[in-house]
C-alpha positions in Angstrom: 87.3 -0.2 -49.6 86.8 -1.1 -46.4 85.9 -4.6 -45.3 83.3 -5.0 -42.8 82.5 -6.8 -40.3 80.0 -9.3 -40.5 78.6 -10.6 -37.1 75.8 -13.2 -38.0 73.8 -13.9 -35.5 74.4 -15.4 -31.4 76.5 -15.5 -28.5 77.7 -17.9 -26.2 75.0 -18.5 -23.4 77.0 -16.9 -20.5 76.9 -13.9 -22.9 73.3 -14.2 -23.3 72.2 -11.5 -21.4 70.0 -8.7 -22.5 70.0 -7.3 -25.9 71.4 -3.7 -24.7 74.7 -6.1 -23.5 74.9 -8.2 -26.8 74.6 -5.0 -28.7 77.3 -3.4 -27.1 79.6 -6.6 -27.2 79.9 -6.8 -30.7 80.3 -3.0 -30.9 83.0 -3.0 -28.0 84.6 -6.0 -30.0 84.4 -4.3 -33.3 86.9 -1.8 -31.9 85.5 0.9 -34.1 85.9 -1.2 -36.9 82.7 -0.9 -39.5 80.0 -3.3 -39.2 77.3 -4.9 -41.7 74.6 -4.4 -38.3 74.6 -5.3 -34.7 73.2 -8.4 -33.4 70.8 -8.6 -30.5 69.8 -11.2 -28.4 69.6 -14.0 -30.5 68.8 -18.1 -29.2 70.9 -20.1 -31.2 68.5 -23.0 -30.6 65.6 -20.1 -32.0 64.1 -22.2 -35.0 64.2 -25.7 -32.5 61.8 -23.8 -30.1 60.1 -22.5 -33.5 59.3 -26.1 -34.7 58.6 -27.6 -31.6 56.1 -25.1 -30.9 54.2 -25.7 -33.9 52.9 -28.5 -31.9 50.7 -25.5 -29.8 48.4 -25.1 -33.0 46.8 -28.6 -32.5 43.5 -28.3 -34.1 45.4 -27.2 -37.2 49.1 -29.3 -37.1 49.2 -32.4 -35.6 52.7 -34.3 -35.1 53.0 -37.9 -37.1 56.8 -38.8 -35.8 58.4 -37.8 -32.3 61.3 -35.6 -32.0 63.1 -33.4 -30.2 65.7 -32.3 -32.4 68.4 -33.4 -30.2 70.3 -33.9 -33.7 70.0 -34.8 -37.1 68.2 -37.9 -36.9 65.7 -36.6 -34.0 63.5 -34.7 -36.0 60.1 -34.1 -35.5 57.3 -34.7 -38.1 53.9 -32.9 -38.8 51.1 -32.7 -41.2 48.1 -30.4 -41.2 44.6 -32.1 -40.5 42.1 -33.0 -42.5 39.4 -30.6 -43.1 42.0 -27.6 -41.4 43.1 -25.3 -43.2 46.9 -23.8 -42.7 47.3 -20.1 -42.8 50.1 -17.2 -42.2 49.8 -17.1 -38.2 50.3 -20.5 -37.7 53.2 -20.6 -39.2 54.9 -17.3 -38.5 58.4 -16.9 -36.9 58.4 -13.1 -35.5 55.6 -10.9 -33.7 55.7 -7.5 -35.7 54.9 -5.5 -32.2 57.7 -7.3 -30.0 60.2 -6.6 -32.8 59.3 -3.1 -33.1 59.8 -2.8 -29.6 63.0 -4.7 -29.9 64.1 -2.1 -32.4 63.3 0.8 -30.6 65.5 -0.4 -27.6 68.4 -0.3 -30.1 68.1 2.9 -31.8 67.5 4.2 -27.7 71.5 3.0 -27.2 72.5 6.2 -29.1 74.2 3.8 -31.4 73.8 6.5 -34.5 72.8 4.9 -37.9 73.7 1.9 -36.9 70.9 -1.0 -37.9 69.9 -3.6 -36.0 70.7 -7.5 -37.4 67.3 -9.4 -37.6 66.8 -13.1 -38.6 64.4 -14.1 -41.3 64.7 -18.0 -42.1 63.4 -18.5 -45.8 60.1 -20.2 -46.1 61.8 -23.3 -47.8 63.9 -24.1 -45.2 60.6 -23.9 -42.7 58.6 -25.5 -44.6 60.8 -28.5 -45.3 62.2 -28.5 -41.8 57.9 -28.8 -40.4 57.1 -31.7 -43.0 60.1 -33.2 -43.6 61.9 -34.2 -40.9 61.4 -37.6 -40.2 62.9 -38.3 -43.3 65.5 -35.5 -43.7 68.4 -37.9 -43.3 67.7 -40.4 -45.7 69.1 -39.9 -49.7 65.8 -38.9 -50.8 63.8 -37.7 -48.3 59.7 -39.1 -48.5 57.8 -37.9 -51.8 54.6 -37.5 -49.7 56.4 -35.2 -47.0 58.0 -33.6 -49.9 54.9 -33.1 -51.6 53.0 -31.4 -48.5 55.9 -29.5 -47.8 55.9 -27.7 -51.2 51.8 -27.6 -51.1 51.9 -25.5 -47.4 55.3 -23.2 -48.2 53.2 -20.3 -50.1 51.9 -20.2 -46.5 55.2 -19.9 -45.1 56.2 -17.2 -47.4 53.1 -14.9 -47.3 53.9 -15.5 -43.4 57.6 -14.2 -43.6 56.9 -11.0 -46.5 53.6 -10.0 -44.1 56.3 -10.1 -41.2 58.7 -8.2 -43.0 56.7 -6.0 -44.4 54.9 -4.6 -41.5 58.1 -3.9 -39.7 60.1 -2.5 -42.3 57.1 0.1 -42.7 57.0 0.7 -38.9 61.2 1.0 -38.4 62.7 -0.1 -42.0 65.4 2.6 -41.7 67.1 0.8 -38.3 66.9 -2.9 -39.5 69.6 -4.9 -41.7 67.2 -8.6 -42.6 69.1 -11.4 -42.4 68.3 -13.8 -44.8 69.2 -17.7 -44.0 68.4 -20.4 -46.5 70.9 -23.7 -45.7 68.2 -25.2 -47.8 70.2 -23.7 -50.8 73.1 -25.5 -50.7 71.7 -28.7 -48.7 69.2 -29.1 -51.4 71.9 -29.5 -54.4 73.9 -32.0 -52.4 70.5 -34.3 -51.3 69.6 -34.0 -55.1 73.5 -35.4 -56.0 72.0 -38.5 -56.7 70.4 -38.4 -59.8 71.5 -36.7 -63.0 71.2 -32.6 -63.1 69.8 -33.2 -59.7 71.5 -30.0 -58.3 71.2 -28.1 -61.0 67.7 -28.5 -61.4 67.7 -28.0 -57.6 69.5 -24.7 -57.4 66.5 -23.8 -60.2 63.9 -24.3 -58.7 65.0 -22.8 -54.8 66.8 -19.6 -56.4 63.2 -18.4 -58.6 61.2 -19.5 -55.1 64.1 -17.2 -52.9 63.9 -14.1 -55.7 60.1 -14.4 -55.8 60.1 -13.8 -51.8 62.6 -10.9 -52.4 60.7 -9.4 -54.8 57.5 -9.1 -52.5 59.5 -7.5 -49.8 59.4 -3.4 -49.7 61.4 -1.4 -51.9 63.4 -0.1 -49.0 63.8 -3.4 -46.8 67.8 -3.9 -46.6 68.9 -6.9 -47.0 71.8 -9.5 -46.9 71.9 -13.5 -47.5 73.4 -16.0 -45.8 74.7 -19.3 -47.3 75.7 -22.3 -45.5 75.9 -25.9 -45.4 73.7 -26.5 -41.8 75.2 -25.9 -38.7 73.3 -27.6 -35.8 75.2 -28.8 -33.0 78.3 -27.4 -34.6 77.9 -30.0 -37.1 77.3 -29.4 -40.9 74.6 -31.7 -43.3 78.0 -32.1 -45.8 81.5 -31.1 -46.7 81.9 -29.3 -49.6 84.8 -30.1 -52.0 84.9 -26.4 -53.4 82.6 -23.4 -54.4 81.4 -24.4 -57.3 77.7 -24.9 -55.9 77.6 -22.0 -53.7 79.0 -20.4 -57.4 76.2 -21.8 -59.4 73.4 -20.9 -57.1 74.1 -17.5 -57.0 74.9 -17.5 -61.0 71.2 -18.4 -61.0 69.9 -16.3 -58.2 71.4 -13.0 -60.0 69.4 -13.3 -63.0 66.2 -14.8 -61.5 66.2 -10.9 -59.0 67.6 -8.9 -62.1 64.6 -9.7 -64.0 62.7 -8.8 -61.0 64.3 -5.7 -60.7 65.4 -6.6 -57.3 68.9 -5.5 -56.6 71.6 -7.9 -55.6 72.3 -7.6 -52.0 75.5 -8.7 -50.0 75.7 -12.8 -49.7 77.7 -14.5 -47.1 79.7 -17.0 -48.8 80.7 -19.9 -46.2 84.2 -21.1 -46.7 84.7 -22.0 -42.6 81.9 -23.8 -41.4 81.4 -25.8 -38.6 84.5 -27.0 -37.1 86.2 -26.9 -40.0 89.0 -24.2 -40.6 89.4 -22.7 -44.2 90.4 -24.5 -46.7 94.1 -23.5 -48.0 93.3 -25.7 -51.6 93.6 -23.0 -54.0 90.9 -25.3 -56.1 88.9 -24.6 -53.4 88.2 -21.6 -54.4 88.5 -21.8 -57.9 84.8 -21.5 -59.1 84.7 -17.9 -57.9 86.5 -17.1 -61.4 83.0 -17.9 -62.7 80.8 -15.7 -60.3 78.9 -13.0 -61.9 80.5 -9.3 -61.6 77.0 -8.3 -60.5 78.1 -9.7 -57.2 79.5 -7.1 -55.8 79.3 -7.1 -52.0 80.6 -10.6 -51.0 81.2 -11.2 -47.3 84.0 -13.7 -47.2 83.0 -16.3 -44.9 87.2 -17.4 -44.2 87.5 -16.7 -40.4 88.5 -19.1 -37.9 89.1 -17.9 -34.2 91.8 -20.9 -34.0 94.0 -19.8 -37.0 93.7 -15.9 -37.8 96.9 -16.5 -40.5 95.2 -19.4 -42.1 92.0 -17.0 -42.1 94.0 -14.0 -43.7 95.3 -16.7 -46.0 92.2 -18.0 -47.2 90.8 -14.2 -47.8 93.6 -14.2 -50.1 92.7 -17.2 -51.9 88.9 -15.8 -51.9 89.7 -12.6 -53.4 92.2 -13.5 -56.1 89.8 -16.2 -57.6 86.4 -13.6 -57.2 88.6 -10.9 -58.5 87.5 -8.2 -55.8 88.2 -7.4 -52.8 85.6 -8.3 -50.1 82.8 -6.5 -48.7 83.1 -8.1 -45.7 84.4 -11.1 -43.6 82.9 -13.4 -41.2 83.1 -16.8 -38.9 81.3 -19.7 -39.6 77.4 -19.3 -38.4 77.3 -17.0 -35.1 79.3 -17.6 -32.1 76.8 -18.9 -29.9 78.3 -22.4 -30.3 81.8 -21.2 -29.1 83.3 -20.3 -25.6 83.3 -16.8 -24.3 86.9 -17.2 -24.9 86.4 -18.3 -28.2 83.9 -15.6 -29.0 86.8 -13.1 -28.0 89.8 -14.6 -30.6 86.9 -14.7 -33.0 86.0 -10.9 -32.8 90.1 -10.2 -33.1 91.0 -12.4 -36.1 87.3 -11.4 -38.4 89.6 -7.3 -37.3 93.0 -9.1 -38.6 91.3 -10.5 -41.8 89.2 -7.5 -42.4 92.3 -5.1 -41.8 94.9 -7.6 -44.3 95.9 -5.8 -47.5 94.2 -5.9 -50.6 94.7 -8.8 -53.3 97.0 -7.2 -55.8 
Protein backbone atom coordinates (compact mmCIF):
# COMPACT_ATOMS: atom_id res chain seq x y z
CA UNK A 1 0.00 0.00 0.00
CA UNK A 2 0.78 3.25 -0.66
CA UNK A 3 1.20 5.87 2.05
CA UNK A 4 -0.32 9.17 1.54
CA UNK A 5 0.26 12.28 2.06
CA UNK A 6 -1.52 14.03 4.62
CA UNK A 7 -1.36 17.91 4.36
CA UNK A 8 -3.55 19.29 7.26
CA UNK A 9 -4.37 22.44 6.92
CA UNK A 10 -2.17 26.16 6.33
CA UNK A 11 0.76 27.79 4.91
CA UNK A 12 3.15 30.19 5.89
CA UNK A 13 1.73 33.80 5.44
CA UNK A 14 4.03 34.80 2.49
CA UNK A 15 2.47 31.67 0.92
CA UNK A 16 -0.86 32.90 1.76
CA UNK A 17 -1.93 33.82 -1.46
CA UNK A 18 -4.99 32.79 -3.23
CA UNK A 19 -6.51 29.40 -2.96
CA UNK A 20 -5.72 28.43 -6.83
CA UNK A 21 -1.72 29.08 -5.52
CA UNK A 22 -2.07 27.08 -2.17
CA UNK A 23 -3.72 24.32 -4.09
CA UNK A 24 -1.19 24.03 -6.52
CA UNK A 25 1.68 24.21 -3.76
CA UNK A 26 0.95 21.29 -2.09
CA UNK A 27 0.30 19.47 -5.41
CA UNK A 28 3.66 20.78 -6.97
CA UNK A 29 5.22 19.69 -3.51
CA UNK A 30 3.58 16.36 -3.49
CA UNK A 31 5.66 15.53 -6.59
CA UNK A 32 2.97 13.25 -7.85
CA UNK A 33 2.94 11.54 -4.79
CA UNK A 34 -0.85 10.57 -3.58
CA UNK A 35 -2.60 12.81 -1.38
CA UNK A 36 -5.47 12.41 1.44
CA UNK A 37 -6.94 16.10 -0.35
CA UNK A 38 -5.55 19.47 -1.17
CA UNK A 39 -5.62 22.27 1.18
CA UNK A 40 -6.90 25.78 0.21
CA UNK A 41 -6.49 28.87 1.64
CA UNK A 42 -6.61 28.29 5.12
CA UNK A 43 -5.87 31.27 8.20
CA UNK A 44 -4.08 29.57 10.76
CA UNK A 45 -5.38 32.16 13.23
CA UNK A 46 -9.16 30.96 11.60
CA UNK A 47 -11.03 29.90 14.99
CA UNK A 48 -9.27 33.26 16.86
CA UNK A 49 -11.11 35.50 14.34
CA UNK A 50 -14.04 32.91 14.87
CA UNK A 51 -14.29 33.52 18.66
CA UNK A 52 -13.58 36.98 18.62
CA UNK A 53 -16.29 37.63 16.37
CA UNK A 54 -18.80 36.12 18.42
CA UNK A 55 -18.67 39.39 20.09
CA UNK A 56 -20.73 40.84 16.70
CA UNK A 57 -23.95 38.92 17.99
CA UNK A 58 -24.35 41.29 20.94
CA UNK A 59 -28.01 41.25 21.70
CA UNK A 60 -27.48 37.41 21.97
CA UNK A 61 -23.58 36.92 23.50
CA UNK A 62 -22.26 39.28 25.58
CA UNK A 63 -18.37 39.07 26.72
CA UNK A 64 -17.84 38.65 30.79
CA UNK A 65 -13.75 38.52 30.64
CA UNK A 66 -11.35 40.41 28.05
CA UNK A 67 -9.21 38.74 25.70
CA UNK A 68 -7.51 38.56 22.74
CA UNK A 69 -6.19 35.34 22.58
CA UNK A 70 -2.74 36.50 22.36
CA UNK A 71 -1.93 32.99 24.21
CA UNK A 72 -3.12 30.64 26.57
CA UNK A 73 -3.89 32.74 29.32
CA UNK A 74 -5.55 35.62 27.09
CA UNK A 75 -8.74 34.12 26.55
CA UNK A 76 -11.80 35.67 26.09
CA UNK A 77 -15.08 34.85 27.99
CA UNK A 78 -18.81 34.96 27.04
CA UNK A 79 -22.21 33.99 28.14
CA UNK A 80 -25.54 34.25 26.43
CA UNK A 81 -27.99 36.93 27.90
CA UNK A 82 -30.73 36.61 29.79
CA UNK A 83 -34.03 36.27 28.17
CA UNK A 84 -31.86 35.43 24.54
CA UNK A 85 -31.96 32.63 23.18
CA UNK A 86 -28.74 30.97 21.35
CA UNK A 87 -29.34 29.30 18.02
CA UNK A 88 -27.34 27.56 14.96
CA UNK A 89 -26.38 31.03 13.10
CA UNK A 90 -24.88 32.52 15.84
CA UNK A 91 -22.65 30.16 16.37
CA UNK A 92 -21.72 28.76 12.95
CA UNK A 93 -18.13 28.60 11.59
CA UNK A 94 -18.69 28.26 7.56
CA UNK A 95 -21.21 30.04 4.99
CA UNK A 96 -22.66 26.97 2.91
CA UNK A 97 -22.76 29.48 -0.37
CA UNK A 98 -19.04 30.87 0.02
CA UNK A 99 -17.76 27.31 0.42
CA UNK A 100 -19.63 26.02 -2.49
CA UNK A 101 -18.10 28.69 -4.40
CA UNK A 102 -14.83 27.87 -2.88
CA UNK A 103 -15.28 24.31 -4.12
CA UNK A 104 -16.13 25.02 -7.39
CA UNK A 105 -12.87 27.12 -7.89
CA UNK A 106 -11.08 23.87 -7.16
CA UNK A 107 -12.71 21.31 -9.15
CA UNK A 108 -12.24 24.50 -12.13
CA UNK A 109 -8.15 23.72 -11.64
CA UNK A 110 -8.64 20.59 -13.71
CA UNK A 111 -7.21 18.87 -10.66
CA UNK A 112 -9.26 15.46 -11.66
CA UNK A 113 -10.81 13.59 -8.54
CA UNK A 114 -8.90 15.26 -6.47
CA UNK A 115 -11.03 16.65 -3.19
CA UNK A 116 -10.74 19.58 -1.65
CA UNK A 117 -9.43 19.59 2.37
CA UNK A 118 -12.09 21.52 4.50
CA UNK A 119 -12.02 22.30 8.23
CA UNK A 120 -14.78 21.45 10.55
CA UNK A 121 -13.82 22.13 14.33
CA UNK A 122 -15.98 19.75 16.57
CA UNK A 123 -18.73 21.46 18.55
CA UNK A 124 -16.89 20.56 21.88
CA UNK A 125 -14.00 22.27 21.21
CA UNK A 126 -16.25 25.53 20.17
CA UNK A 127 -18.26 25.34 22.64
CA UNK A 128 -15.68 25.12 25.46
CA UNK A 129 -13.30 27.43 23.74
CA UNK A 130 -16.67 30.40 23.78
CA UNK A 131 -17.51 29.73 27.57
CA UNK A 132 -14.58 28.58 28.95
CA UNK A 133 -11.89 30.49 28.43
CA UNK A 134 -11.24 32.52 31.16
CA UNK A 135 -10.70 29.73 33.07
CA UNK A 136 -9.12 27.27 30.56
CA UNK A 137 -5.73 27.34 32.18
CA UNK A 138 -6.54 26.60 35.63
CA UNK A 139 -6.66 22.49 36.80
CA UNK A 140 -10.21 22.52 36.74
CA UNK A 141 -11.57 24.92 34.74
CA UNK A 142 -15.06 26.92 36.42
CA UNK A 143 -18.11 24.49 37.02
CA UNK A 144 -20.55 27.36 35.94
CA UNK A 145 -18.55 28.00 32.51
CA UNK A 146 -18.42 24.35 32.32
CA UNK A 147 -21.92 23.93 32.90
CA UNK A 148 -23.09 26.59 30.21
CA UNK A 149 -20.70 25.30 27.95
CA UNK A 150 -22.26 21.76 27.83
CA UNK A 151 -25.96 23.47 28.10
CA UNK A 152 -25.23 25.68 24.56
CA UNK A 153 -23.02 22.80 22.59
CA UNK A 154 -26.23 20.94 20.96
CA UNK A 155 -26.29 24.42 19.35
CA UNK A 156 -22.93 24.17 18.21
CA UNK A 157 -23.42 20.77 16.80
CA UNK A 158 -26.77 21.22 14.94
CA UNK A 159 -24.65 24.38 13.65
CA UNK A 160 -21.69 22.27 12.24
CA UNK A 161 -24.05 18.84 10.79
CA UNK A 162 -26.56 21.80 9.17
CA UNK A 163 -23.15 23.19 7.63
CA UNK A 164 -22.00 20.05 6.61
CA UNK A 165 -24.89 18.79 5.48
CA UNK A 166 -25.94 21.39 3.08
CA UNK A 167 -22.56 21.30 1.34
CA UNK A 168 -21.96 17.88 1.10
CA UNK A 169 -25.49 17.72 -0.76
CA UNK A 170 -24.51 20.67 -2.98
CA UNK A 171 -20.60 19.29 -3.87
CA UNK A 172 -20.08 16.16 -1.41
CA UNK A 173 -18.17 14.28 -4.17
CA UNK A 174 -15.13 17.11 -4.24
CA UNK A 175 -14.74 17.59 -0.40
CA UNK A 176 -12.43 15.49 2.12
CA UNK A 177 -14.00 17.05 6.00
CA UNK A 178 -11.51 17.63 8.21
CA UNK A 179 -12.42 16.89 11.56
CA UNK A 180 -10.34 18.69 14.56
CA UNK A 181 -11.24 17.95 18.12
CA UNK A 182 -7.86 18.87 20.50
CA UNK A 183 -10.56 18.78 23.03
CA UNK A 184 -10.09 14.93 22.88
CA UNK A 185 -6.91 14.52 24.19
CA UNK A 186 -6.80 18.02 26.22
CA UNK A 187 -9.84 16.89 28.05
CA UNK A 188 -8.22 13.43 29.46
CA UNK A 189 -5.11 15.26 30.62
CA UNK A 190 -7.28 18.44 32.46
CA UNK A 191 -9.41 15.54 33.96
CA UNK A 192 -5.77 13.74 35.29
CA UNK A 193 -6.61 14.96 38.50
CA UNK A 194 -9.11 12.97 39.97
CA UNK A 195 -9.52 9.20 39.80
CA UNK A 196 -10.86 7.69 36.24
CA UNK A 197 -10.86 11.30 35.35
CA UNK A 198 -9.70 10.61 31.74
CA UNK A 199 -11.31 7.71 31.33
CA UNK A 200 -14.58 8.97 32.14
CA UNK A 201 -13.51 11.86 29.95
CA UNK A 202 -12.60 10.11 26.84
CA UNK A 203 -16.43 8.59 27.47
CA UNK A 204 -18.23 11.10 27.48
CA UNK A 205 -16.36 13.27 24.30
CA UNK A 206 -16.01 9.96 22.01
CA UNK A 207 -20.28 9.16 22.31
CA UNK A 208 -20.72 13.25 21.85
CA UNK A 209 -18.01 13.10 18.53
CA UNK A 210 -19.82 9.60 17.14
CA UNK A 211 -23.26 11.18 17.71
CA UNK A 212 -22.13 14.26 15.40
CA UNK A 213 -20.77 11.71 12.90
CA UNK A 214 -23.70 9.87 12.82
CA UNK A 215 -25.95 12.90 11.75
CA UNK A 216 -23.63 13.73 8.94
CA UNK A 217 -24.75 12.33 5.26
CA UNK A 218 -24.09 8.91 4.28
CA UNK A 219 -21.70 10.03 1.67
CA UNK A 220 -19.82 13.00 3.58
CA UNK A 221 -15.91 11.68 3.64
CA UNK A 222 -14.27 12.15 6.34
CA UNK A 223 -10.93 12.01 8.39
CA UNK A 224 -10.05 13.04 12.20
CA UNK A 225 -7.49 14.78 13.49
CA UNK A 226 -5.98 14.33 17.01
CA UNK A 227 -3.71 16.55 18.74
CA UNK A 228 -2.58 17.96 21.91
CA UNK A 229 -3.36 22.07 21.00
CA UNK A 230 -1.13 23.85 18.93
CA UNK A 231 -1.46 27.67 19.25
CA UNK A 232 1.47 29.66 18.87
CA UNK A 233 3.43 26.57 18.12
CA UNK A 234 2.93 25.67 21.62
CA UNK A 235 0.97 22.46 22.80
CA UNK A 236 -1.67 22.48 26.14
CA UNK A 237 0.70 19.18 27.39
CA UNK A 238 3.46 16.69 26.59
CA UNK A 239 2.41 13.43 26.24
CA UNK A 240 4.49 10.56 27.82
CA UNK A 241 3.18 7.94 25.14
CA UNK A 242 0.01 6.79 23.12
CA UNK A 243 -1.76 5.33 25.45
CA UNK A 244 -4.61 8.10 25.57
CA UNK A 245 -4.73 8.89 22.08
CA UNK A 246 -5.04 4.67 22.09
CA UNK A 247 -7.81 4.59 24.54
CA UNK A 248 -9.92 7.34 22.96
CA UNK A 249 -10.04 5.79 19.81
CA UNK A 250 -10.60 2.13 21.52
CA UNK A 251 -13.78 3.95 22.70
CA UNK A 252 -14.59 5.99 19.63
CA UNK A 253 -14.63 2.62 17.45
CA UNK A 254 -17.37 1.04 19.25
CA UNK A 255 -19.42 4.22 20.16
CA UNK A 256 -19.64 4.75 15.61
CA UNK A 257 -19.81 0.84 15.05
CA UNK A 258 -23.02 0.76 16.89
CA UNK A 259 -24.01 3.69 14.89
CA UNK A 260 -23.16 2.09 11.90
CA UNK A 261 -20.83 4.80 11.06
CA UNK A 262 -17.71 3.58 9.46
CA UNK A 263 -14.34 4.30 10.91
CA UNK A 264 -12.64 6.84 8.90
CA UNK A 265 -8.84 7.65 8.72
CA UNK A 266 -7.44 9.44 12.18
CA UNK A 267 -4.40 11.43 12.33
CA UNK A 268 -2.44 10.16 15.17
CA UNK A 269 0.01 13.09 16.51
CA UNK A 270 3.30 11.73 17.53
CA UNK A 271 5.33 15.30 16.34
CA UNK A 272 3.64 18.10 17.68
CA UNK A 273 4.53 21.39 18.22
CA UNK A 274 8.21 21.89 18.34
CA UNK A 275 8.75 18.79 19.47
CA UNK A 276 10.45 16.15 17.06
CA UNK A 277 9.27 12.40 17.27
CA UNK A 278 9.85 10.52 19.95
CA UNK A 279 12.57 7.64 19.36
CA UNK A 280 11.28 5.80 22.93
CA UNK A 281 10.01 2.63 21.65
CA UNK A 282 7.56 2.83 24.91
CA UNK A 283 6.39 5.67 23.23
CA UNK A 284 4.63 3.96 21.02
CA UNK A 285 3.88 0.92 22.82
CA UNK A 286 0.02 1.34 23.42
CA UNK A 287 -0.56 0.98 19.63
CA UNK A 288 -0.30 -2.90 20.38
CA UNK A 289 -3.69 -2.37 21.98
CA UNK A 290 -5.47 -0.29 19.13
CA UNK A 291 -8.37 -1.91 17.65
CA UNK A 292 -7.79 -3.72 14.01
CA UNK A 293 -10.94 -1.84 12.96
CA UNK A 294 -8.45 1.06 12.67
CA UNK A 295 -7.35 0.66 9.57
CA UNK A 296 -6.39 3.94 7.86
CA UNK A 297 -4.01 5.55 10.40
CA UNK A 298 -2.15 8.60 9.23
CA UNK A 299 1.12 8.56 11.12
CA UNK A 300 1.60 11.89 12.55
CA UNK A 301 5.93 11.17 12.83
CA UNK A 302 7.28 13.98 10.43
CA UNK A 303 9.56 16.59 11.38
CA UNK A 304 10.97 18.96 8.59
CA UNK A 305 14.27 19.18 10.89
CA UNK A 306 15.07 15.41 11.04
CA UNK A 307 13.59 13.35 8.04
CA UNK A 308 15.77 10.03 9.49
CA UNK A 309 14.38 10.54 12.91
CA UNK A 310 10.93 10.90 11.07
CA UNK A 311 11.42 7.58 8.98
CA UNK A 312 12.61 6.17 12.32
CA UNK A 313 9.69 6.91 14.27
CA UNK A 314 7.24 5.50 11.26
CA UNK A 315 9.15 2.52 12.09
CA UNK A 316 8.40 2.49 15.64
CA UNK A 317 4.65 3.44 14.72
CA UNK A 318 4.09 0.69 12.53
CA UNK A 319 5.71 -2.18 14.32
CA UNK A 320 3.75 -1.48 17.55
CA UNK A 321 0.11 -0.81 15.37
CA UNK A 322 1.06 -3.75 13.39
CA UNK A 323 0.20 -2.18 9.87
CA UNK A 324 1.56 -0.19 7.76
CA UNK A 325 0.26 3.43 7.51
CA UNK A 326 -2.30 5.01 5.52
CA UNK A 327 -0.64 8.02 5.55
CA UNK A 328 2.00 10.38 7.17
CA UNK A 329 1.92 13.85 8.27
CA UNK A 330 3.79 17.03 10.26
CA UNK A 331 2.61 18.24 13.33
CA UNK A 332 -0.61 20.67 12.71
CA UNK A 333 -0.33 22.58 9.24
CA UNK A 334 2.65 24.51 8.17
CA UNK A 335 1.44 27.82 8.54
CA UNK A 336 3.52 28.19 11.70
CA UNK A 337 6.79 27.40 9.80
CA UNK A 338 9.07 29.33 7.34
CA UNK A 339 8.65 29.10 3.65
CA UNK A 340 11.78 27.26 3.91
CA UNK A 341 10.54 25.22 6.46
CA UNK A 342 7.36 24.49 4.65
CA UNK A 343 9.69 23.15 1.72
CA UNK A 344 11.93 20.43 3.94
CA UNK A 345 8.57 19.61 5.41
CA UNK A 346 6.89 18.63 1.98
CA UNK A 347 10.34 16.49 1.09
CA UNK A 348 10.79 14.50 4.35
CA UNK A 349 6.37 13.68 4.81
CA UNK A 350 7.78 12.12 0.52
CA UNK A 351 10.93 10.37 2.41
CA UNK A 352 8.71 8.87 5.26
CA UNK A 353 5.89 8.09 2.98
CA UNK A 354 8.24 6.40 0.39
CA UNK A 355 10.44 4.27 3.44
CA UNK A 356 9.90 0.51 3.21
CA UNK A 357 7.35 -1.31 4.87
CA UNK A 358 7.72 -2.71 8.65
CA UNK A 359 8.61 -6.28 8.19
Amino acid sequence: MSRQLHFCGSLPPELTTTDAEISRWFLDHAEQRPVTAVPARQDPRWVIDYLLGLAEHSEVIEVTAPGEYADYDDMRGYRVRKGAVLKPEHVSHGDVEETVAKIDAFKALGLGDQRLLLPVPSPVDLSLFSFVGPSFQKAIPAISEVRMALKHMPVYTDAIVDYVTRVTEARGDDVLWHIEFPSALVGMWKARISPGGPALASSMHSKYIAKMLARFPKQAKTILHLCYGNYNNTEVFVPKDLSWSVSYLNKLGRELTRKQVALPPVHIPVAFGAHAPSQDEAFYAPLKKLSPSWTKLIAGVVAESDAPASVAALRLFEAASRRTSFGVACACGLGRHTVEAAERAAKAMIAVAEAEPQK
